[in-house]
C-alpha positions as CSV (number, residue, x, y, z in Angstrom):
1,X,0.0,0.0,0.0
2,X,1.1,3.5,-0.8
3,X,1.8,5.0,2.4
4,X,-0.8,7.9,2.5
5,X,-3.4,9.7,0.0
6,X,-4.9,12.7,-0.1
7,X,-8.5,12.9,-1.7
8,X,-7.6,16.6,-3.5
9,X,-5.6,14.3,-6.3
10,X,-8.6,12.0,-6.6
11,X,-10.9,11.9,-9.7
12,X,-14.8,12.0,-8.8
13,X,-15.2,8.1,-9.9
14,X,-12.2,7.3,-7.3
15,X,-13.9,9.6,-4.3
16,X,-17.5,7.9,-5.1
17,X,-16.0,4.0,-5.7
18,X,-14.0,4.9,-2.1
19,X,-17.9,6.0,-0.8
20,X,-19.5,2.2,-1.5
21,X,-19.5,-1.0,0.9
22,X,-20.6,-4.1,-1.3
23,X,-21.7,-7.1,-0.9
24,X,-20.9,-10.5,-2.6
25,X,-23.0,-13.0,-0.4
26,X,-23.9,-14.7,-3.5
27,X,-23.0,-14.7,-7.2
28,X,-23.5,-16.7,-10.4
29,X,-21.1,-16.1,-13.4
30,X,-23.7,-16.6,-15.8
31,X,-27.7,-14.8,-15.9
32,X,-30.7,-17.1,-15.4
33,X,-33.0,-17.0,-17.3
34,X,-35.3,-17.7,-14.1
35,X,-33.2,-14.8,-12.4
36,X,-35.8,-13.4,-12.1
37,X,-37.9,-15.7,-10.1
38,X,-35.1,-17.3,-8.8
39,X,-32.2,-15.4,-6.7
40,X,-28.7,-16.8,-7.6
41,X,-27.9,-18.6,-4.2
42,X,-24.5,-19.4,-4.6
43,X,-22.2,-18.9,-1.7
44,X,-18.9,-16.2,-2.7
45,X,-16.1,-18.1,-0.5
46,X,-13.3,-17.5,-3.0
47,X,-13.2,-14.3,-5.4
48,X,-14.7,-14.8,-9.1
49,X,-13.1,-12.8,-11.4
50,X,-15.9,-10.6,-12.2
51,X,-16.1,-9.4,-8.9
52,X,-12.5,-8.5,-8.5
53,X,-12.6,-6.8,-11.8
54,X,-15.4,-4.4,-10.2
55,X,-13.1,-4.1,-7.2
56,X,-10.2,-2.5,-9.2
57,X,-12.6,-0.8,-11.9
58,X,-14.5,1.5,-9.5
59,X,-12.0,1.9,-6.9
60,X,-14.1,0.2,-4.5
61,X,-13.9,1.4,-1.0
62,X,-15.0,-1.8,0.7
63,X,-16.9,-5.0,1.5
64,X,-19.2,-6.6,3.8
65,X,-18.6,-10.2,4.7
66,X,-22.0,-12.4,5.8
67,X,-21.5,-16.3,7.0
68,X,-22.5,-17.8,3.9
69,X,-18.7,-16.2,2.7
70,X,-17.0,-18.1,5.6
71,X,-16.4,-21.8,5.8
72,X,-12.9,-21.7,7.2
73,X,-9.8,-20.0,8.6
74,X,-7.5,-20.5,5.7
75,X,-10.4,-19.9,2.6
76,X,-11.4,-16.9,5.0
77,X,-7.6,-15.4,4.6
78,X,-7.4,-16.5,1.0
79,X,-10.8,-14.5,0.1
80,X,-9.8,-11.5,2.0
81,X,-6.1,-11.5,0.3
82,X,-7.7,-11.8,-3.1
83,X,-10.1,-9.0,-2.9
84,X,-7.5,-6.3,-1.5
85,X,-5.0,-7.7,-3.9
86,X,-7.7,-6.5,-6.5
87,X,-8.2,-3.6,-4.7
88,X,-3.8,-3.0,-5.2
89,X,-5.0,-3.3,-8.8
90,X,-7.3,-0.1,-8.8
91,X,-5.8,3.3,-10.1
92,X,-5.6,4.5,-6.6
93,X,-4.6,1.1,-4.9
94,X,-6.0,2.1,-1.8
95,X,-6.8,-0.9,0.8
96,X,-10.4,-1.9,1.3
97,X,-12.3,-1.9,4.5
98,X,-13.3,-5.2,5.1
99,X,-16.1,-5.7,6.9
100,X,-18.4,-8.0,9.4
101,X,-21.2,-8.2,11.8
102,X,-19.2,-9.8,14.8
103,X,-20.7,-8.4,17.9
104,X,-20.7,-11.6,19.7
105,X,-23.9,-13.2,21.4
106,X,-27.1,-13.2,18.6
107,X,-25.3,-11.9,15.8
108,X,-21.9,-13.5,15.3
109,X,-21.2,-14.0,11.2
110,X,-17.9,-16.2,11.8
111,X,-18.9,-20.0,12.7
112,X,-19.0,-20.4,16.4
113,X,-17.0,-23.7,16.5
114,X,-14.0,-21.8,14.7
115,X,-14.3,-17.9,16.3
116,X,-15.3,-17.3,20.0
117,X,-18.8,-15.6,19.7
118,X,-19.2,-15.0,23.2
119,X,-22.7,-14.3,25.3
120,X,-23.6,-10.6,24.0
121,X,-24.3,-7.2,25.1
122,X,-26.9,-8.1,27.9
123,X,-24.4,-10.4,29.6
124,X,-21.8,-7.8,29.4
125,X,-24.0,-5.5,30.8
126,X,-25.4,-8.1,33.9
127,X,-21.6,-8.5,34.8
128,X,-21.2,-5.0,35.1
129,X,-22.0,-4.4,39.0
130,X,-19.2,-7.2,39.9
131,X,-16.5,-7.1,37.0
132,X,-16.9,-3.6,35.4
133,X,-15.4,-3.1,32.3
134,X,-13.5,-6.2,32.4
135,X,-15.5,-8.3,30.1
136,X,-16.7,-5.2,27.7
137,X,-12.9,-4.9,27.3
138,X,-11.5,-7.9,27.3
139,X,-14.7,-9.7,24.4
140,X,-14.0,-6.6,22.3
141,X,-10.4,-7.4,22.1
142,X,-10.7,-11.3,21.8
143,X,-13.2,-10.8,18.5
144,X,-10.7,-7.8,17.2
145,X,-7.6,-10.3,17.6
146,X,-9.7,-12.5,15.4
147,X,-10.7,-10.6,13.2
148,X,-7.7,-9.1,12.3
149,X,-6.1,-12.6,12.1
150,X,-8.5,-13.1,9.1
151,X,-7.6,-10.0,7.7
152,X,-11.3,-7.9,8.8
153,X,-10.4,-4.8,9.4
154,X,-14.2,-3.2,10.5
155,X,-16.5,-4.6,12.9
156,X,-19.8,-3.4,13.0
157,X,-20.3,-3.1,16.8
158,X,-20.6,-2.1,19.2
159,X,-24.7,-1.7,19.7
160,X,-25.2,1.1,21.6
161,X,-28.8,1.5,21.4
162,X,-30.2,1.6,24.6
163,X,-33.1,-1.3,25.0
164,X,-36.4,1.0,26.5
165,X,-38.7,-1.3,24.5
166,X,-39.2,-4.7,26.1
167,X,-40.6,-6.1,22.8
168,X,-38.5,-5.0,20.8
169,X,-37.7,-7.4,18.1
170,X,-34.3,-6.6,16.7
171,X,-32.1,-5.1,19.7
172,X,-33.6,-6.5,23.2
173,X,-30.1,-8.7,24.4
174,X,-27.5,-6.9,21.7
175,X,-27.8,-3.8,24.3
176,X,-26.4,-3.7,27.3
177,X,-28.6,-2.1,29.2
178,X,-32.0,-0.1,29.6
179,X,-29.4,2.4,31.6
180,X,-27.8,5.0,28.8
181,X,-25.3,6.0,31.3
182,X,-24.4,2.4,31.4
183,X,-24.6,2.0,27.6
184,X,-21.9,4.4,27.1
185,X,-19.3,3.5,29.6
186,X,-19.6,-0.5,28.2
187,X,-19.7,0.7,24.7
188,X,-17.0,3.2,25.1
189,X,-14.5,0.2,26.6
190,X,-15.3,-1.9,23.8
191,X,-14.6,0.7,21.2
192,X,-11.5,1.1,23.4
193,X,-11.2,-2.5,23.2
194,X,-11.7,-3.2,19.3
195,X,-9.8,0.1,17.7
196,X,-7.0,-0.4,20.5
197,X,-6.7,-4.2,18.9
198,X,-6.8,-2.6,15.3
199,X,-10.1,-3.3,14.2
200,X,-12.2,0.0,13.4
201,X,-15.6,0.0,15.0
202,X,-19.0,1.3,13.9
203,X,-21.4,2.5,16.8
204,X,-24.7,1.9,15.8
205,X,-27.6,2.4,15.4
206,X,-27.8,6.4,15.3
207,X,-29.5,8.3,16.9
208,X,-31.1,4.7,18.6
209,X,-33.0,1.8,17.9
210,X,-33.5,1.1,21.2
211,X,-37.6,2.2,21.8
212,X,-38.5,0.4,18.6
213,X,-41.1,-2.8,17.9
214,X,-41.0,-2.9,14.6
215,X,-37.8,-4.3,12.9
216,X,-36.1,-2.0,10.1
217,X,-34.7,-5.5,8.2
218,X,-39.0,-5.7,8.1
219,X,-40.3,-2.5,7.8
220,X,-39.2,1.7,8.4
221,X,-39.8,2.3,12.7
222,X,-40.7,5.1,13.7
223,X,-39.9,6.8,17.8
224,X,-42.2,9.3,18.6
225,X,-39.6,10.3,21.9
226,X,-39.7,14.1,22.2
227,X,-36.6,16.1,22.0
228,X,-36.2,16.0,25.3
229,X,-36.1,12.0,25.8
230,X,-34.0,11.8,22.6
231,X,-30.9,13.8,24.4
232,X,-31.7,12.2,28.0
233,X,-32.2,8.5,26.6
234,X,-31.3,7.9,22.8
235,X,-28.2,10.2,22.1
236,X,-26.4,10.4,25.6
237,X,-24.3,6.8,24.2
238,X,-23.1,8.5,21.0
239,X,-22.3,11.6,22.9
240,X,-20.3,10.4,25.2
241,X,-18.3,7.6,23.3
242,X,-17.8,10.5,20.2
243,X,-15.9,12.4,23.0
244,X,-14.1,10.1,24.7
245,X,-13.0,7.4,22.3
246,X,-14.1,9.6,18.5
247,X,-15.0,6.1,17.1
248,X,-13.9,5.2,13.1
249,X,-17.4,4.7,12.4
250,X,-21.1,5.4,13.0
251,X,-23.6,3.5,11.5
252,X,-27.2,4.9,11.1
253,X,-30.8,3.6,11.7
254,X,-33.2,3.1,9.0
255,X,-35.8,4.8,11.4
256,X,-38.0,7.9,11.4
257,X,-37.5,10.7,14.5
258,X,-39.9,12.9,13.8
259,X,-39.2,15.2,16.8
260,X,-35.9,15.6,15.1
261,X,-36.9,15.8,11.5
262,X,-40.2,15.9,10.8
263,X,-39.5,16.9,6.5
264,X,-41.2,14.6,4.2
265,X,-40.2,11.9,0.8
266,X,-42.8,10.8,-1.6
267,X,-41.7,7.1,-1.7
268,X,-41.9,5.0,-5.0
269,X,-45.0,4.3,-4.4
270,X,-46.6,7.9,-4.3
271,X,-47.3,8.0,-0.3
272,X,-45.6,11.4,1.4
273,X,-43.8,9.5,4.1
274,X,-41.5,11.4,6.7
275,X,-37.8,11.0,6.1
276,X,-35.9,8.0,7.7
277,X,-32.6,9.3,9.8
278,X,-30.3,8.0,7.1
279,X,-31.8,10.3,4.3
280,X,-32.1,13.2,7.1
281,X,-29.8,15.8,6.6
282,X,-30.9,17.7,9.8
283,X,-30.1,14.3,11.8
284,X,-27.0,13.3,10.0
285,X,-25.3,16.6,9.3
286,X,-26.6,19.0,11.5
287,X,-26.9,17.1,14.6
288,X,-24.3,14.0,14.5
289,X,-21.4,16.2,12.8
290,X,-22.7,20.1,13.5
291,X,-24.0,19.4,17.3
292,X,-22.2,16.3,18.3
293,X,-19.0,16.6,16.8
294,X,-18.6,14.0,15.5
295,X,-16.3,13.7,12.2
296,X,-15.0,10.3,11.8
297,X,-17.2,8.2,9.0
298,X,-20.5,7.8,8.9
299,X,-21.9,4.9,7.2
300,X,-26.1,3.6,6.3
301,X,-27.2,0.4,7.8
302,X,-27.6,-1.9,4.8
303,X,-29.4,0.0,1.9
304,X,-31.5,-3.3,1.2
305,X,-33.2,-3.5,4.4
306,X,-37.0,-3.0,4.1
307,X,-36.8,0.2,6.0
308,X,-35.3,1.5,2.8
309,X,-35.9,-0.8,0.1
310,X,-39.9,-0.9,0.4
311,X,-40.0,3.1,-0.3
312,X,-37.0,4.2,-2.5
313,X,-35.4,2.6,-5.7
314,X,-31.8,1.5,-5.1
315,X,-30.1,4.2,-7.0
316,X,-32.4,6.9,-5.5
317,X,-31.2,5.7,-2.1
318,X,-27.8,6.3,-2.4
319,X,-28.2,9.5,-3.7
320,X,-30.6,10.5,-0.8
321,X,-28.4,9.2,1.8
322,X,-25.4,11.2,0.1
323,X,-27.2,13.9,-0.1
324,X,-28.1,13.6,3.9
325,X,-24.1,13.9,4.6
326,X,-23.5,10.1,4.9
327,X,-20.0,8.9,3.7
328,X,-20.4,5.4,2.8
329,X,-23.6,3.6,1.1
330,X,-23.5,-0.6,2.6
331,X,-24.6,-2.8,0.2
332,X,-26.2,0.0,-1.9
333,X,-27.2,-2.5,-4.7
334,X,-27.8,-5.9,-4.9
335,X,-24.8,-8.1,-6.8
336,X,-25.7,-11.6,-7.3
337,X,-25.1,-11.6,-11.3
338,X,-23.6,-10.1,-14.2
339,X,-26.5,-7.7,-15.2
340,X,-26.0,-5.9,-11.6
341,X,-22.4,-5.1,-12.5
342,X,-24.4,-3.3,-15.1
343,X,-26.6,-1.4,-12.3
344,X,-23.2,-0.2,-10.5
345,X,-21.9,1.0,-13.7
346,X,-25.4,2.8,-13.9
347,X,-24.9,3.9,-10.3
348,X,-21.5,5.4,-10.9
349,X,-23.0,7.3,-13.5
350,X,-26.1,8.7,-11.9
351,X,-23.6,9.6,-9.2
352,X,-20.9,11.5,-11.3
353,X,-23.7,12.7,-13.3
354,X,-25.6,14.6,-9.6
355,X,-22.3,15.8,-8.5
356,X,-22.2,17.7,-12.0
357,X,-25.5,19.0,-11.5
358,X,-24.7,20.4,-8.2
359,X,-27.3,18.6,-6.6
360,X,-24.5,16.1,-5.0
361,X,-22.3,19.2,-3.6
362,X,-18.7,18.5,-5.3
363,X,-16.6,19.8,-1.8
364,X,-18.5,16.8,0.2
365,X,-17.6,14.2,-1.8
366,X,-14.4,15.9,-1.6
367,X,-13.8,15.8,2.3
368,X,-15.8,12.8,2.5
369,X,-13.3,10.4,0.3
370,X,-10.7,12.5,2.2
371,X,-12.5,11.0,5.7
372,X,-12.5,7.7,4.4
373,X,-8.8,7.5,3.4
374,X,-8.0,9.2,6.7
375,X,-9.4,6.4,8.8
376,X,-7.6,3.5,6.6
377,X,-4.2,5.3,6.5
378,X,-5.0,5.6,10.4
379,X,-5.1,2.1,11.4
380,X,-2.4,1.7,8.8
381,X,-4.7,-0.3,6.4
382,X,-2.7,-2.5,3.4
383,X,-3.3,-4.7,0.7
384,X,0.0,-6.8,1.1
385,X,-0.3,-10.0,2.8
386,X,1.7,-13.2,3.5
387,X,-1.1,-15.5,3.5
388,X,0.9,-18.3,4.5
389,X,2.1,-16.7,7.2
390,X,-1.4,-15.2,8.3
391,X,-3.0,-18.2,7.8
392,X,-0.6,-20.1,9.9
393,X,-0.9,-17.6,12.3
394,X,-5.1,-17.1,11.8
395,X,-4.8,-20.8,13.5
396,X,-3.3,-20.3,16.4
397,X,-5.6,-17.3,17.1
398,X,-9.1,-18.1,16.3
399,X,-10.8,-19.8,19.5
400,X,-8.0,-20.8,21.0
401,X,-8.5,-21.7,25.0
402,X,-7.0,-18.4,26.4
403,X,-10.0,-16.8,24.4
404,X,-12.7,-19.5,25.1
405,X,-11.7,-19.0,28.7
406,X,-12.7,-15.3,28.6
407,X,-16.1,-16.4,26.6
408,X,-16.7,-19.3,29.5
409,X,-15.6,-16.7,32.1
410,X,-18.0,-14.3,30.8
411,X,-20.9,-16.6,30.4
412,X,-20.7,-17.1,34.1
413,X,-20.3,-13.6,35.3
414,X,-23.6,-12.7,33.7
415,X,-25.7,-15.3,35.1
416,X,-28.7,-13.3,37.3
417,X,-30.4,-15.1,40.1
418,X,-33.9,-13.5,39.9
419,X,-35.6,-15.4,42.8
420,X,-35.1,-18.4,44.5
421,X,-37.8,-19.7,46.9
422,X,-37.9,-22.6,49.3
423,X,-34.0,-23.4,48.7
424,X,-34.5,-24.7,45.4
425,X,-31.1,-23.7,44.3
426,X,-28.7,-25.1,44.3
427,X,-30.4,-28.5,43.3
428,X,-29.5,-31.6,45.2
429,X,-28.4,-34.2,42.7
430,X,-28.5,-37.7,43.4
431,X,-27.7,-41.0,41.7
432,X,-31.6,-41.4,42.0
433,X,-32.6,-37.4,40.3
434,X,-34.6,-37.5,37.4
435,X,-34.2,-33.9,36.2
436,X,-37.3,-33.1,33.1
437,X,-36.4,-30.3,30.9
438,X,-38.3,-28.1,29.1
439,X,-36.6,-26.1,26.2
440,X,-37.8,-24.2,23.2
441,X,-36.1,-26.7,20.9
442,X,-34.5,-30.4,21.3
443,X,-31.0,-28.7,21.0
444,X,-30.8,-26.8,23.9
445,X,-32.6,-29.7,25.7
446,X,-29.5,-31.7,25.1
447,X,-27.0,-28.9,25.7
448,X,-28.8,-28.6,29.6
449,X,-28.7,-32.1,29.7
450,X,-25.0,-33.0,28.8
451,X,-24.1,-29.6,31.0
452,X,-25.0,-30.6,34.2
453,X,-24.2,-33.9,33.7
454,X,-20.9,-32.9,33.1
455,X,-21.3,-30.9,36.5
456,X,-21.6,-33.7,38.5
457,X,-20.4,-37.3,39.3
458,X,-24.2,-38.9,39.6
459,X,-25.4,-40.5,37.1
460,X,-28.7,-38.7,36.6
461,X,-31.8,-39.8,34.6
462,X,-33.2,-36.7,32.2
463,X,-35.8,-36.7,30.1
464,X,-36.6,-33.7,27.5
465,X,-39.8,-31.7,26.6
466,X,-39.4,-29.3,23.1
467,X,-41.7,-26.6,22.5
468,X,-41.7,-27.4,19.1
469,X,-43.4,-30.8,19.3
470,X,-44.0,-33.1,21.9
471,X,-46.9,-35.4,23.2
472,X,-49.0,-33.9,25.8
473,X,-49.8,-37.5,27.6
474,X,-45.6,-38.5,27.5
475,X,-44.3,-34.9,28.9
476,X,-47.3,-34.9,31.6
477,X,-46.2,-38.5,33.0
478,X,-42.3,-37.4,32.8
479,X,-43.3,-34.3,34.7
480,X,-45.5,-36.4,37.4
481,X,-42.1,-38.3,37.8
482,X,-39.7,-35.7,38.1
483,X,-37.7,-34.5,41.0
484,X,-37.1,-31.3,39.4
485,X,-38.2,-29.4,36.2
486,X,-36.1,-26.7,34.7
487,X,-37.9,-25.0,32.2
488,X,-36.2,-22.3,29.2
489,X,-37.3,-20.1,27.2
490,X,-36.0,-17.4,24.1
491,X,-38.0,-14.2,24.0
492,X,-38.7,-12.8,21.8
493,X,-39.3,-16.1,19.8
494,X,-36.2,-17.3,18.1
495,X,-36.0,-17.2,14.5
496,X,-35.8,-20.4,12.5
497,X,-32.1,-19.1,11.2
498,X,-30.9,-19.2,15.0
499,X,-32.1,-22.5,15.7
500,X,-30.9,-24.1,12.6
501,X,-29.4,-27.4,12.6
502,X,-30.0,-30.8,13.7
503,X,-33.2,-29.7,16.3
504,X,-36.1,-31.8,16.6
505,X,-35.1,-34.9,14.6
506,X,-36.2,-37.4,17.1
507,X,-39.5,-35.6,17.9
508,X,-42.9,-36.3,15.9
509,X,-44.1,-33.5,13.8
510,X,-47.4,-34.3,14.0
511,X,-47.4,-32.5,17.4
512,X,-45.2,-29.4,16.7
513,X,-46.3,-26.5,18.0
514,X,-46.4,-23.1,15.9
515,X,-44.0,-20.8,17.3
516,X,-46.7,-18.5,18.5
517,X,-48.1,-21.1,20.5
518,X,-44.9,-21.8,22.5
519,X,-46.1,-19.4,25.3
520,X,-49.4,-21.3,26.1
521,X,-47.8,-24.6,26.1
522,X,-45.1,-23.6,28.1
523,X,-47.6,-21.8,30.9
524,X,-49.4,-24.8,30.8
525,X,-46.9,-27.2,31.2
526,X,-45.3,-24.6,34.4
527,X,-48.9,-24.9,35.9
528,X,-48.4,-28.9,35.7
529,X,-45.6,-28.7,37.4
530,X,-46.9,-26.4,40.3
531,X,-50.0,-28.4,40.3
532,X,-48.0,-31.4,40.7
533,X,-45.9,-29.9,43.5
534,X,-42.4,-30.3,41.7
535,X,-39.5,-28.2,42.4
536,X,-39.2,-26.0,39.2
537,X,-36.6,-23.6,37.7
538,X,-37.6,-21.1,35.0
539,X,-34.6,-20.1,32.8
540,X,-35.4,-16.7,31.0
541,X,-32.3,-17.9,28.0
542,X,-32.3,-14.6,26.2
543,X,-34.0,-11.2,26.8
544,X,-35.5,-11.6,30.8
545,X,-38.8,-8.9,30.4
546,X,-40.5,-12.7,30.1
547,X,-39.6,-13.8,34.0
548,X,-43.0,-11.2,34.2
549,X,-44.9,-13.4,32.7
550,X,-43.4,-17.2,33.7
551,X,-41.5,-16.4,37.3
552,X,-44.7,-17.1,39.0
553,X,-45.0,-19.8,38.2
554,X,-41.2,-21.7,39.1
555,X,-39.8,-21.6,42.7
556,X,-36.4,-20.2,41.2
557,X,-35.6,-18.3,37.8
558,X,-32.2,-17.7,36.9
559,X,-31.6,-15.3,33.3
560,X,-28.7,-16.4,31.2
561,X,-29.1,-13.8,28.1
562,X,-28.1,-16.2,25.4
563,X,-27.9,-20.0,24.7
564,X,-25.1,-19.9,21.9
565,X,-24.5,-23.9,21.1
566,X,-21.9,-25.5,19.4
567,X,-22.1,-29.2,17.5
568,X,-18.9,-30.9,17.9
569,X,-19.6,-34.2,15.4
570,X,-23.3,-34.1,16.2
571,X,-22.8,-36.0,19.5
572,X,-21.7,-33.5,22.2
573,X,-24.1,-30.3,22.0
574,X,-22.2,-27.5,24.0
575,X,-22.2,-23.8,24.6
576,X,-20.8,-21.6,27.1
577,X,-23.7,-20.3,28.4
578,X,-25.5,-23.7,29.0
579,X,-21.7,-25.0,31.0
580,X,-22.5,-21.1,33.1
581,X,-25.4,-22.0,33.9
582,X,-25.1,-25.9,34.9
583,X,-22.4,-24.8,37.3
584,X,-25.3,-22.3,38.9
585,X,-27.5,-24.9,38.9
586,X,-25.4,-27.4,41.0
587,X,-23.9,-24.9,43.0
588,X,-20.7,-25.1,41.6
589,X,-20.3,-21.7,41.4
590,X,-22.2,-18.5,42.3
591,X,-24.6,-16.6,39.9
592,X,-23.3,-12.9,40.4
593,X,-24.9,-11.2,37.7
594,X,-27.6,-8.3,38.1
595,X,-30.5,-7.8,36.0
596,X,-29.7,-5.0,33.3
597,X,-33.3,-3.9,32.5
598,X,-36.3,-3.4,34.3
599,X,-38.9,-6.5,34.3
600,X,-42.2,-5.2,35.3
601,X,-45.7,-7.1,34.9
602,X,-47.0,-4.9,31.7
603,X,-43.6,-6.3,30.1
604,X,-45.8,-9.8,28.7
């Protein structure tokens, strides 16, 4: 890599390439001719020549990685190498910014059984009245080390929205805390954490996502706060981690604020519709650059998310969202085949042809290329690689057991004792026990299982209930003989791509229960249990506003914040949370965590 660049010697094609974040999930060489109806699902995990030709064409500026581009350490270094080698290519041979979703806990793109994933923001936040900052610093620079290994250079984390909304679909457990004052100190040590490891960060989502209940992958939310509660619950996490740590990045939310920009877009199809914060020049110029400061790079949430794609055409968007002050455009069209190289040739165009117009203003683009190359020459970005080397060295680094030791140490930091009535914990395990479980789906049942027998030296007998299908009459005479139920559940309901997998083979479809449905049978069963006089433990396993509505009826409930599980040769079933919390269970170890939002009865 050339050792610095200044954007005053770049052509307007070299400042706008520098200005997009692609994506190559998927791509076929060749055009369907059922395209049309059919998506090209093939899986980019080494670099097709198209696709580094468009690299070193437009002077791309970077790339988004999603799981279906990883499969393992050394095809993930080779992929990386070959797309910044294409990027040496371009007439400006700056590096890219390659990039990922790595926060840890729900959203973790990097297989968990090769990269530590960690518990989450939640967890972080529940060990924060013990362990402080430990564990916000020490995850954010396990996942950077890793990252880096594998030659990612952006991570987009940390979540700093702060979680007012307890049904809210998309953030609930990837915050830290219903507390902003918390929000920013735990986010501000991981940003410390990550850019101190070399890996840029991307606080997201501004100006908050946290008082939403409609998710902006689905549809365009909208926070009616006043100004008042925006700067008192919504901003003060931005605020503060702009001044203290000036992050490389800030992502934005594909939400509407109307307190904070009420001006209006008549969407593609004709409705007057008030302007998302990522098209809002007030909220993206005036306040996050004019009023808070900020000037590092601001970047969209991905352009295809409903919240943008249902109202604006793809090329529109980018031109809105450039328009707003944003520097970079993620994944601002989709490329899955050849004819959409012809759409970012279009784009380019359109783009070139706006800045002439003045309605792009020239001096922008200017100092907003200039922002971009600033932050790579910063953390000394380069397209030269030993890949031998770095893979070699990738090996040692990914999940090895000083890092899982940090993940396991974490998982059991964050487990919260909520109640715990009539002794029930820690439970007395005998060679006689028979322990029933009740889980959302067969997996996690066996993870619980082979965790606490693990835990102890008694050879236990279990038996397993899955929401997703089981037989009323079996699960009602295994409960009858139980010594001790201990009952999970995910809320908000778990999506089929997070349960994936091997769940529910051995159970009979005929009696699977429809996810919505999960709730009654799981009060039910709960009431069984009580009825029935057994000793019961209710495990809230991701966000806890559902203990409200299922700690009545259990004599303990313990809260865990995430039930990450790992395969190893479809026999053992594992995951550091479910090892945390058999340890609680048997008393092996203490659960010191505290509750990070407020669980109140209107919360179910």
């Amino acid at each position: 890599m050339k050792s610095t660049f200044a954007a005053t010697t770049l052509t307007l094609e070299q400042q706008l390439g520098q200005k997009l974040m692609l994506d190559f999930r998927y791509y076929c060489e060749q055009d369907s001719e059922h395209s049309i109806k059919k998506k090209c699902r093939t899986p980019v995990t080494h670099l097709p020549a198209d696709l580094a030709k468009v690299i070193t064409k437009h002077n791309i500026g970077g790339v988004i990685l999603f799981a279906e581009n990883i499969e393992n350490i050394s095809q993930i270094v080779k992929l990386n190498n070959a797309m910044q080698q294409a990027a040496a290519k371009s007439s400006l041979g700056a590096p890219l910014f390659i990039s990922i979703d790595q926060e840890g806990g729900r959203v973790a793109r990097i297989p968990r059984d090769i990269a530590t994933s960690f518990t989450g923001n939640m967890s972080i936040g529940a060990s924060y009245a013990v362990h402080g900052t430990k564990f916000a610093t020490q995850s954010a620079q396990v996942i950077a080390d890793e990252l880096k290994a594998v030659g990612v250079n952006v991570n987009y984390a940390p979540t700093v929205d702060v979680n007012m909304n307890p049904d809210n679909p998309v953030i609930n457990v990837r915050s830290y805390s219903e507390d902003p004052a918390l929000v920013s100190i735990l986010g501000a040590a991981q940003v410390a954490g990550f850019e101190g490891s070399g890996v840029i960060t991307s606080l997201k989502h501004f100006p908050g996502h946290g008082d939403t209940s409609v998710d902006s992958h689905t549809g365009l939310p909208k926070v009616m706060h006043d100004k008042e509660t925006i700067w008192q619950q919504d901003l003060p996490p931005f605020q503060q981690i702009i001044k203290d740590q000036n992050p490389g990045m800030i992502m934005t939310a594909h939400i509407q604020y109307p307190a904070l920009d009420s001006s209006t877009f008549v969407s593609k199809d004709g409705k007057t519709m008030i302007k998302p914060a990522t098209m809002s020049r007030k909220i993206i110029t005036k306040l996050l650059r004019d009023e808070l400061g900020y000037q590092g790079v601001v970047i969209t949430d991905a352009l295809d998310m409903a919240g943008i794609s249902h109202f604006f055409e793809p090329i529109e968007a980018v031109v809105n969202t450039f328009a707003a002050g944003v520097d970079i455009a993620l994944m601002p069209i989709e490329i899955r085949s050849p004819k959409d190289l012809v759409v970012l040739d279009t784009l380019i165009t359109r783009l070139v042809s706006e800045v002439e117009k003045g309605n792009l203003n020239a001096k922008e683009i200017d100092i907003s290329a200039q922002r971009i190359i600033n932050l790579k020459n910063k953390f000394k970005l380069t397209t030269e690689l030993n890949e031998s080397l770095a893979t070699q060295k990738a090996h040692h680094i990914l999940g090895n057991a000083s890092h899982r030791k940090v993940e396991a140490e974490l998982a059991l930091a964050a487990i919260t004792e909520v109640k715990n009535d009539k002794n029930t914990l820690p439970i007395k395990l005998t060679a006689n026990s028979k322990v029933h479980i009740i889980m959302p789906d067969t997996r996690k049942c066996i993870a619980l299982q082979q965790a606490i027998a693990a835990q102890t030296q008694h050879i236990v007998s279990f038996s397993c209930t899955s929401l997703q299908g089981y037989e009323p009459a079996t699960t009602l005479k295994a409960i009858t003989e139980a010594d001790i139920i201990i009952a999970g559940n995910a809320f908000p309901n778990q999506s089929a791509v997070e349960i994936g997998g091997m769940d529910d083979l051995a159970d009979n479809p005929a009696f699977a229960i429809a996810k919505s449905a999960q709730t009654a049978a799981l009060e039910s069963l709960l009431k069984q249990a009580q009825q029935a006089n057994k000793k019961t433990i209710f495990i809230s396993l991701r966000a806890p506003y559902d203990i409200a509505k299922f700690g009545q009826f259990s004599d303990a409930i313990l809260a865990t914040y995430a039930y990450n599980i790992d395969v190893d040769n479809n026999i053992k079933v594992s995951g550091p949370a479910f090892t945390a919390l058999a340890k609680v269970l048997v008393g092996k170890a203490p659960a010191q965590g505290v509750l990070p939002v407020t669980i109140s009865e209107n919360n179910h």
